[in-house]
C-alpha positions as CSV (number, residue, x, y, z in Angstrom):
1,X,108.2,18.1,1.4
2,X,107.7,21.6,0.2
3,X,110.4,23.9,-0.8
4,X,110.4,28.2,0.0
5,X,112.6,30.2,-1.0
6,X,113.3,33.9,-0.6
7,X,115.4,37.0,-1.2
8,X,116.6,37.5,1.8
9,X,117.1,36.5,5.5
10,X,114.5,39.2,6.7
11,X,111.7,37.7,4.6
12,X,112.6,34.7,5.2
13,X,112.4,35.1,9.2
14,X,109.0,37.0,8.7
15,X,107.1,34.5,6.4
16,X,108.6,31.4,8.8
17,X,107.4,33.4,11.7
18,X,103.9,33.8,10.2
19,X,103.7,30.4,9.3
20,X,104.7,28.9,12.6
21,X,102.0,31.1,14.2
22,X,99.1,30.3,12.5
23,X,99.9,26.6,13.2
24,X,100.4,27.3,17.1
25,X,97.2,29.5,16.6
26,X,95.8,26.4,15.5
27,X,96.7,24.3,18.0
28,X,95.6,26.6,20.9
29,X,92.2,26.6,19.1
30,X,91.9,22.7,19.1
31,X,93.6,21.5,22.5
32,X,94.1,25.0,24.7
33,X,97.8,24.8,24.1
34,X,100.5,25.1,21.9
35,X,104.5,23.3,21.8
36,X,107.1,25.0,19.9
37,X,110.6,23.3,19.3
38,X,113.3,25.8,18.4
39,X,117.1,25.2,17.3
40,X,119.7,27.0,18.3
41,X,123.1,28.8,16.8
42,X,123.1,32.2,15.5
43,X,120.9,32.1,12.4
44,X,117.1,31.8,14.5
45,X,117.6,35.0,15.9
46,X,115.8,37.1,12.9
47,X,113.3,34.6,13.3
48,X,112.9,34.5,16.9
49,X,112.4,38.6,16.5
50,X,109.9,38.3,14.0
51,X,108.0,35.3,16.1
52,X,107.7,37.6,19.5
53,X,106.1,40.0,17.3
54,X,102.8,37.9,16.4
55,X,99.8,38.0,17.7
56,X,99.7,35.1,19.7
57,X,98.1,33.8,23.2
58,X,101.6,33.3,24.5
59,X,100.1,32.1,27.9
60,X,99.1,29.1,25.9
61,X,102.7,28.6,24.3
62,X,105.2,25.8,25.7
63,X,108.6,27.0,24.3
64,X,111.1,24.3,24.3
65,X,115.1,23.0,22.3
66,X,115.3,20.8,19.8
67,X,118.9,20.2,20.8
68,X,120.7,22.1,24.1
69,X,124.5,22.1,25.1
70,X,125.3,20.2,28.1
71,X,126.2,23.7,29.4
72,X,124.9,26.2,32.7
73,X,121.6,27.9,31.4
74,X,124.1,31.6,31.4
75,X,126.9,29.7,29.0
76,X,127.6,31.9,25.8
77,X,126.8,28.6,24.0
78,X,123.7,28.1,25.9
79,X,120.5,27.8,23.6
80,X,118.2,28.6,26.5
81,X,120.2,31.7,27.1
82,X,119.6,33.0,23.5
83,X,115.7,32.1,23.8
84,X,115.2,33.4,26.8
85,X,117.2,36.9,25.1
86,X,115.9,36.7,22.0
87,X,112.2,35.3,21.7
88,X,110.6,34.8,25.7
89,X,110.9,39.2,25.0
90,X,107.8,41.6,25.0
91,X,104.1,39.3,24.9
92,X,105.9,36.3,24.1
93,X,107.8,36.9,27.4
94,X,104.4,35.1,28.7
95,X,105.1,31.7,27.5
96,X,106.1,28.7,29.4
97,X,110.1,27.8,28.5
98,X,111.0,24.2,29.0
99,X,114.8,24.1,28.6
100,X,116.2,20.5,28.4
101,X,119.7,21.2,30.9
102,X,119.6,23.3,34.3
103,X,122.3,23.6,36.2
104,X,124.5,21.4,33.8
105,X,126.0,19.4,36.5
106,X,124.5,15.7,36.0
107,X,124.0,14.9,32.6
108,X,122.2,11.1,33.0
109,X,120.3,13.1,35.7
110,X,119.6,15.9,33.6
111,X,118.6,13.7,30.8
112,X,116.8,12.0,32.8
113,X,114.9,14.9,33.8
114,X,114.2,16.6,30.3
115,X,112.6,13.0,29.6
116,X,110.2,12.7,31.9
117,X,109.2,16.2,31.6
118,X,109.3,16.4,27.7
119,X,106.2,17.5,26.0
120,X,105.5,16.4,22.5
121,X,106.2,19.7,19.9
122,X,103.0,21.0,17.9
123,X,105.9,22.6,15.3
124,X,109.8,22.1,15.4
125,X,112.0,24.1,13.7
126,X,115.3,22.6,12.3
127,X,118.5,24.3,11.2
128,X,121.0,21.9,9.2
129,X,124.8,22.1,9.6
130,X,127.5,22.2,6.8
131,X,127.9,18.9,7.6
132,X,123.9,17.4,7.3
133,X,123.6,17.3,11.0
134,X,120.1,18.3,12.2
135,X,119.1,18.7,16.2
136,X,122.2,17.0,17.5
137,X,122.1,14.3,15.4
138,X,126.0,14.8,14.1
139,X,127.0,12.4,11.3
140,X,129.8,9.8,13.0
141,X,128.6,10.2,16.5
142,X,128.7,6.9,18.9
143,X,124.9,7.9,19.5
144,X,123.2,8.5,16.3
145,X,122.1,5.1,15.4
146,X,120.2,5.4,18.8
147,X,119.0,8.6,17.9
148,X,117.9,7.7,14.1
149,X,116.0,4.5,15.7
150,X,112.4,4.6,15.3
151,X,111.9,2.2,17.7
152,X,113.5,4.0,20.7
153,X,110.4,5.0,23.5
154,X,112.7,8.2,24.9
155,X,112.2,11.2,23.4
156,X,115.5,12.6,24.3
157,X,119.5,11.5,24.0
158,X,122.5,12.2,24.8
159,X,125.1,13.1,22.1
160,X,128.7,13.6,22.0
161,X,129.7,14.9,18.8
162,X,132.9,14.6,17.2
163,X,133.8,17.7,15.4
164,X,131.9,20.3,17.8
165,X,132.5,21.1,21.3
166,X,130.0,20.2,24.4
167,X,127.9,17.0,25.2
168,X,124.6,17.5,23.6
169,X,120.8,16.5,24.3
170,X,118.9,16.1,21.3
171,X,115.4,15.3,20.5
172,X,115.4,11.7,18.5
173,X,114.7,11.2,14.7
174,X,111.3,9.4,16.4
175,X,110.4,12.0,18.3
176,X,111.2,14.7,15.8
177,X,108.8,12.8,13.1
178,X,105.8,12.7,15.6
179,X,105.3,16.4,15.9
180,X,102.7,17.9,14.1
181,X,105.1,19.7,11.5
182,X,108.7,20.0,11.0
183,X,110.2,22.9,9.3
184,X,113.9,23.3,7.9
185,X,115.1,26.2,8.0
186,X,118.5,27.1,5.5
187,X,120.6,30.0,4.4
188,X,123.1,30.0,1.9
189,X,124.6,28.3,-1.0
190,X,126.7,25.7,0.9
191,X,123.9,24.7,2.6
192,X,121.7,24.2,-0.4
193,X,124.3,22.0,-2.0
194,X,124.2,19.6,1.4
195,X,120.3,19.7,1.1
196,X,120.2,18.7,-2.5
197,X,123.2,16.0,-1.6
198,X,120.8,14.8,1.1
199,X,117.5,14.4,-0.9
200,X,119.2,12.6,-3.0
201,X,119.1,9.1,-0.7
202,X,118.9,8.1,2.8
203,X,122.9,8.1,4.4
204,X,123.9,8.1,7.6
205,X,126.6,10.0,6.6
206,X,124.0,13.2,6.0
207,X,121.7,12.5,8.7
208,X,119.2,15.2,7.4
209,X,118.3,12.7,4.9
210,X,116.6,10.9,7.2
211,X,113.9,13.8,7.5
212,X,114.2,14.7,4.2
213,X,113.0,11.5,2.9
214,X,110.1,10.1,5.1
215,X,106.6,10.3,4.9
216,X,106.1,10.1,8.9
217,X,105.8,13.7,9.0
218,X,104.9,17.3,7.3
219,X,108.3,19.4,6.2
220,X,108.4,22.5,4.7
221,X,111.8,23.6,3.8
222,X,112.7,27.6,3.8
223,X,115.5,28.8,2.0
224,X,117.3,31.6,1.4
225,X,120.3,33.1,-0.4
């Protein structure tokens, strides 16, 4: 695990957004495509500005959710809404978006779907909540010891949380840990104190722990005041 910090959102967003393209870069170079996992919520969007910017090959780019709402793809709380408004913009407007919920209606069929169609992530990109949930992966929940499973073959889950609204899909601790890189990314005091709670040991309690201490997969963590 490597730790980043910086003075402030803007730099933050620009040095994660470089970072993340030269690895899709990478990946174009080596297999002819590229598989970005975002998160969702309100603090990517510096990030997802700064990330439309680079000089990609955006036809090459599969865009898809670490987590999603169980909601219509025009929900205010809709992750593939806020994609699709603030990163598919401009060049990167030429990438491929694989959103995990359509028409929100089905939610075994929907899962369902997103599984089958699921494509492995050359990057993801985590955010962490006040409470050391990561993806969906909410501390409490009836699903997360299917989700933190390392054994489980589906990619994909369904998670109902208890202390935030909507059914969720969420990408699995397994699946999470077989991308090429993971990256957290953190703002804030608060936050820091949860991260540095979390690195302390393994709980299921914090369930970022479970990606902070495991050697499965690269993580870089960015942080910023």
């Amino acid at each position: 695990m490597q730790w980043f910090e910086f003075p402030d959102a803007p730099a933050a967003a620009d040095a994660l957004a470089a970072t993340v393209a030269q690895r899709l870069s990478i990946a174009i170079s080596r297999d002819g495509q590229a598989v970005l996992a975002v998160s969702g919520g309100k603090s990517p969007v510096p990030f997802f500005h700064a990330l439309r910017s680079q000089p990609l090959d955006w036809s090459r780019v599969v865009v898809t959710l670490v987590d999603e709402r169980f909601v219509p793809q025009d929900h205010p709380d809709s992750n593939a809404a806020l994609v699709r408004q603030h990163l598919l913009q401009g060049e990167a407007a030429a990438a491929r978006f694989l959103p995990l919920a359509g028409a929100a209606s089905d939610a075994e069929a929907e899962l369902a779907a997103a599984n089958a169609a699921y494509l492995r992530p050359t990057v993801a990109v985590l955010g962490m909540g006040e409470d050391g949930h990561t993806a969906s992966l909410f501390p409490g929940a009836a699903a997360l010891a299917d989700g933190l499973d390392m054994s489980r073959s589906l990619p994909l889950l369904a998670v109902q949380p208890l202390t935030a609204p909507h059914l969720r899909l969420s990408m699995s601790k397994a699946a999470l840990l077989a991308c090429d890189s993971l990256i957290l990314s953190i703002q804030g005091a608060g936050k820091r104190q949860v991260f540095e709670q979390a690195a302390q040991g393994i709980n299921d309690s914090l369930p970022i722990s479970h990606f902070l201490l495991q050697t499965e997969c690269p993580l870089d963590v960015y942080w910023t005041a």
